[in-house]
C-alpha positions in Angstrom: 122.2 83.1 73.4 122.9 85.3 70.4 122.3 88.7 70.1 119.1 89.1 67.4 118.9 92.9 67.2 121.4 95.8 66.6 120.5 99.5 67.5 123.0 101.9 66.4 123.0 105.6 67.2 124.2 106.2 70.4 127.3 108.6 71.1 128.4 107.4 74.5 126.8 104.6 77.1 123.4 103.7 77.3 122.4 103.9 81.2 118.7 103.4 80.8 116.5 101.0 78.5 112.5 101.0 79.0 110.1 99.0 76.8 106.4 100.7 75.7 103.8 98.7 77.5 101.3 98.9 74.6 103.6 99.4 71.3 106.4 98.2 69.6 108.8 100.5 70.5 112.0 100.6 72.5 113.6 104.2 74.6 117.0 104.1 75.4 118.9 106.7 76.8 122.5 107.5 77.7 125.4 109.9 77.8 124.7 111.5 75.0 122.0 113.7 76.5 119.2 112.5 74.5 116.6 109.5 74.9 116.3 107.7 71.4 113.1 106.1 70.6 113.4 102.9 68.3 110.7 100.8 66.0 111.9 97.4 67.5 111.0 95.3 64.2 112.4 97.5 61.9 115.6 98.5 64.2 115.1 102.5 62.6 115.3 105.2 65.0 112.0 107.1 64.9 112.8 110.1 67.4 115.5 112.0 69.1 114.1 113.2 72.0 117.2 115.8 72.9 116.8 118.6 75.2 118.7 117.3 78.2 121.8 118.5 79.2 123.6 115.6 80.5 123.2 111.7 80.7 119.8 110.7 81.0 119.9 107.9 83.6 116.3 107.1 84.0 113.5 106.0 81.7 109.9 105.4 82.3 107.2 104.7 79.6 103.1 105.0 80.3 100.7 104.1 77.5 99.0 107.9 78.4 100.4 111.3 78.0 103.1 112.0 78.7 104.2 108.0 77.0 107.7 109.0 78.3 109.3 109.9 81.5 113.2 110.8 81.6 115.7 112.0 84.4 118.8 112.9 83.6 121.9 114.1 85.8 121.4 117.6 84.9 118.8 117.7 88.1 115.4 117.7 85.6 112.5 115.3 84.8 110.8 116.1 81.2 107.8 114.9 80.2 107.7 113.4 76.3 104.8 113.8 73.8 105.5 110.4 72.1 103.7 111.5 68.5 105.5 114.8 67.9 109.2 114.0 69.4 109.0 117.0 71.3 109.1 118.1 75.1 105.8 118.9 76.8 107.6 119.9 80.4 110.3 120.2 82.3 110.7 119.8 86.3 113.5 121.6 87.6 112.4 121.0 91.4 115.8 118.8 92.1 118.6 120.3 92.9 120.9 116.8 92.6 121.1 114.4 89.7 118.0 112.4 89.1 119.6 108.7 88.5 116.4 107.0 89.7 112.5 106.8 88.5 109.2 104.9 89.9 105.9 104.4 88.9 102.7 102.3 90.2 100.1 100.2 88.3 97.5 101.6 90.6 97.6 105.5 90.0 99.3 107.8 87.5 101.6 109.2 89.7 105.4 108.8 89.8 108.7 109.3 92.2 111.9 110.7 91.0 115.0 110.0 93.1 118.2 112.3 93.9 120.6 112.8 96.5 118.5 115.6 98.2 115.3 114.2 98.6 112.4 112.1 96.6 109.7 113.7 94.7 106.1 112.7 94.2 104.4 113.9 91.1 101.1 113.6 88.8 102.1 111.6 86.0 99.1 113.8 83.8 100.9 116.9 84.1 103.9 116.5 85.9 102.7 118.6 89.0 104.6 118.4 92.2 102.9 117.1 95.1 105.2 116.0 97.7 109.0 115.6 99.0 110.4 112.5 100.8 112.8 113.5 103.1 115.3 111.5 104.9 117.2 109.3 102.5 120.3 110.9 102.7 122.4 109.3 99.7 122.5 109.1 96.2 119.9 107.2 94.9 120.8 104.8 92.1 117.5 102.6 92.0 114.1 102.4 93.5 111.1 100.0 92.5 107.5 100.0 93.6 104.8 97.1 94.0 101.3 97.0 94.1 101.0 96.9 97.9 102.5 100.7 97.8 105.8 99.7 99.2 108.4 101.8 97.9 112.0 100.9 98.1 115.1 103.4 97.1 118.5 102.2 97.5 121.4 104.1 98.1 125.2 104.3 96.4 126.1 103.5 100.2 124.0 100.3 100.8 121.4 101.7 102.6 117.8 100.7 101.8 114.5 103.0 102.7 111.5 101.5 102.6 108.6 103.9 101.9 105.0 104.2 102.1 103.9 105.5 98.3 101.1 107.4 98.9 102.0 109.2 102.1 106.1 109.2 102.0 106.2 107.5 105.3 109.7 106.3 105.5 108.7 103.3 108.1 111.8 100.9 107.7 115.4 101.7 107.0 118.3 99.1 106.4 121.7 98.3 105.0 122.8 96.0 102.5 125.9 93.3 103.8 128.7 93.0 101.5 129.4 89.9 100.5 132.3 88.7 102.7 135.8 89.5 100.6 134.5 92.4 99.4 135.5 95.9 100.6 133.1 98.0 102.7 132.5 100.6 99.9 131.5 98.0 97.5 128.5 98.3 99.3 126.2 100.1 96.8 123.2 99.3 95.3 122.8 99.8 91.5 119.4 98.4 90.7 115.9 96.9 92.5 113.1 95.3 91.2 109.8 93.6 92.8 109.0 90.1 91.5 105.7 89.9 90.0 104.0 88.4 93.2 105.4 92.2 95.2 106.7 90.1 98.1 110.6 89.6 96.8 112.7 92.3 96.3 115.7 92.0 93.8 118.5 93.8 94.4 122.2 94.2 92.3 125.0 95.4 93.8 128.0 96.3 93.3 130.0 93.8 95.6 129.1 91.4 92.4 126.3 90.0 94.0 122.0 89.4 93.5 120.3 89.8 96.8 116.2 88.6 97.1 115.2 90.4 100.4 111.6 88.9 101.5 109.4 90.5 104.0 110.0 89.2 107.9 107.3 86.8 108.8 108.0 87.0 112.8 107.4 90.4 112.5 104.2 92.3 114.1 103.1 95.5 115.2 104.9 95.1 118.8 108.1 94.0 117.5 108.0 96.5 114.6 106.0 99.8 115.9 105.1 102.7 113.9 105.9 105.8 115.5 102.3 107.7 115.1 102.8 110.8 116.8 106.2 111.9 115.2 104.9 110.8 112.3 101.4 113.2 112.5 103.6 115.9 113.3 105.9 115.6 110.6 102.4 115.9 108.0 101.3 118.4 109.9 104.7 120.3 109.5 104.9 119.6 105.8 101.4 120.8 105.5 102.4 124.3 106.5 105.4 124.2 104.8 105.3 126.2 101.3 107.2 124.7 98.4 
């Protein structure tokens, strides 16, 4: 129960901590614009990844190219090349700020999240693929589990439940406060799948930890799938140019 390791170098807050799957090294980033890569034994700062124009709120690391993933409230994603320190892209297809990021374990794709939509990208190159539409809130958190459920939850409580690869938005809920609370308490500030992918973690900010688990009662008459607004809204996307 003691703190072990100091980092020092940040301006402002840190909003976003992510941990390289394969090295030794720690990204944080904050509301000093830039994402700061750290050697975690020696505690030295090995790069300044600066470029953004406001807080980075969002951090994801890939033991590929690009090794790092930020979003930041001034509405872009840029892609890192870990070795040089420098930027290899920037997506500027939000028009909100970006305070959420997701990515699978079973392709090398990822979602970014904003107030105006979700985005589905290739993690290679950072080309756009899709938009999920529908989520109409600002989007502080959103996990993903190996079944290709993906969850976003919103400053205002409200939960969508996605399918990954298609951006089928099949369930929609809303988080209760905690009783004493007051109504707009009722925000959700992070989520995370357990390791099994059946319990979802949510914190929020009427003080309380939430585990949501899936219904077991529920089936496909008590829970149907829309089919045919769903096959026209692909089809409509389709023809729709970005």
């Amino acid at each position: 129960n003691q703190v072990i390791r100091h980092y020092h170098g940040h301006l402002s807050g840190v909003f976003s901590v992510a941990l390289h799957p394969t090295l030794d090294i720690l990204v944080t980033g904050g509301r000093d614009a830039v994402a700061r890569v750290w050697d975690m034994r020696s505690k030295t700062q090995v790069h300044v990844m600066a470029g953004h124009e406001n807080t980075v709120a969002s951090i994801l690391t890939k033991p590929t190219d690009p090794q790092i993933i930020t979003g930041s409230h001034d509405t872009t994603v840029k892609l890192w090349d870990l070795a040089a320190g420098k930027c290899m892209s920037t997506l500027t297809h939000h028009q909100k700020s970006i305070r959420a990021l997701a990515q699978p374990t079973f392709e090398n794709t990822f979602v970014s999240g904003a107030a105006d939509c979700l985005k589905y990208w290739q993690g290679k190159d950072g080309r756009f693929l899709k938009s999920y539409n529908g989520h109409n809130a600002v989007i502080n958190a959103m996990a993903v589990n190996d079944d290709g459920v993906l969850v976003s939850g919103g400053d205002d409580g409200s939960m969508h439940f996605w399918d990954y690869k298609t951006g089928h938005n099949y369930q929609s809920t809303t988080s209760v406060v905690q009783p004493g609370s007051l109504d707009a308490e009722n925000s959700i500030m992070a989520t995370q799948f357990d390791l099994t992918g059946t319990r979802l973690i949510t914190g929020e900010a009427d003080k309380t930890i939430k585990i949501w688990k899936q219904d077991d009662e529920a089936s496909e008459i008590s829970d149907p799938i829309d089919m045919v607004a769903w096959r026209k809204k692909c089809l409509k996307e389709a023809k729709q140019r970005y």
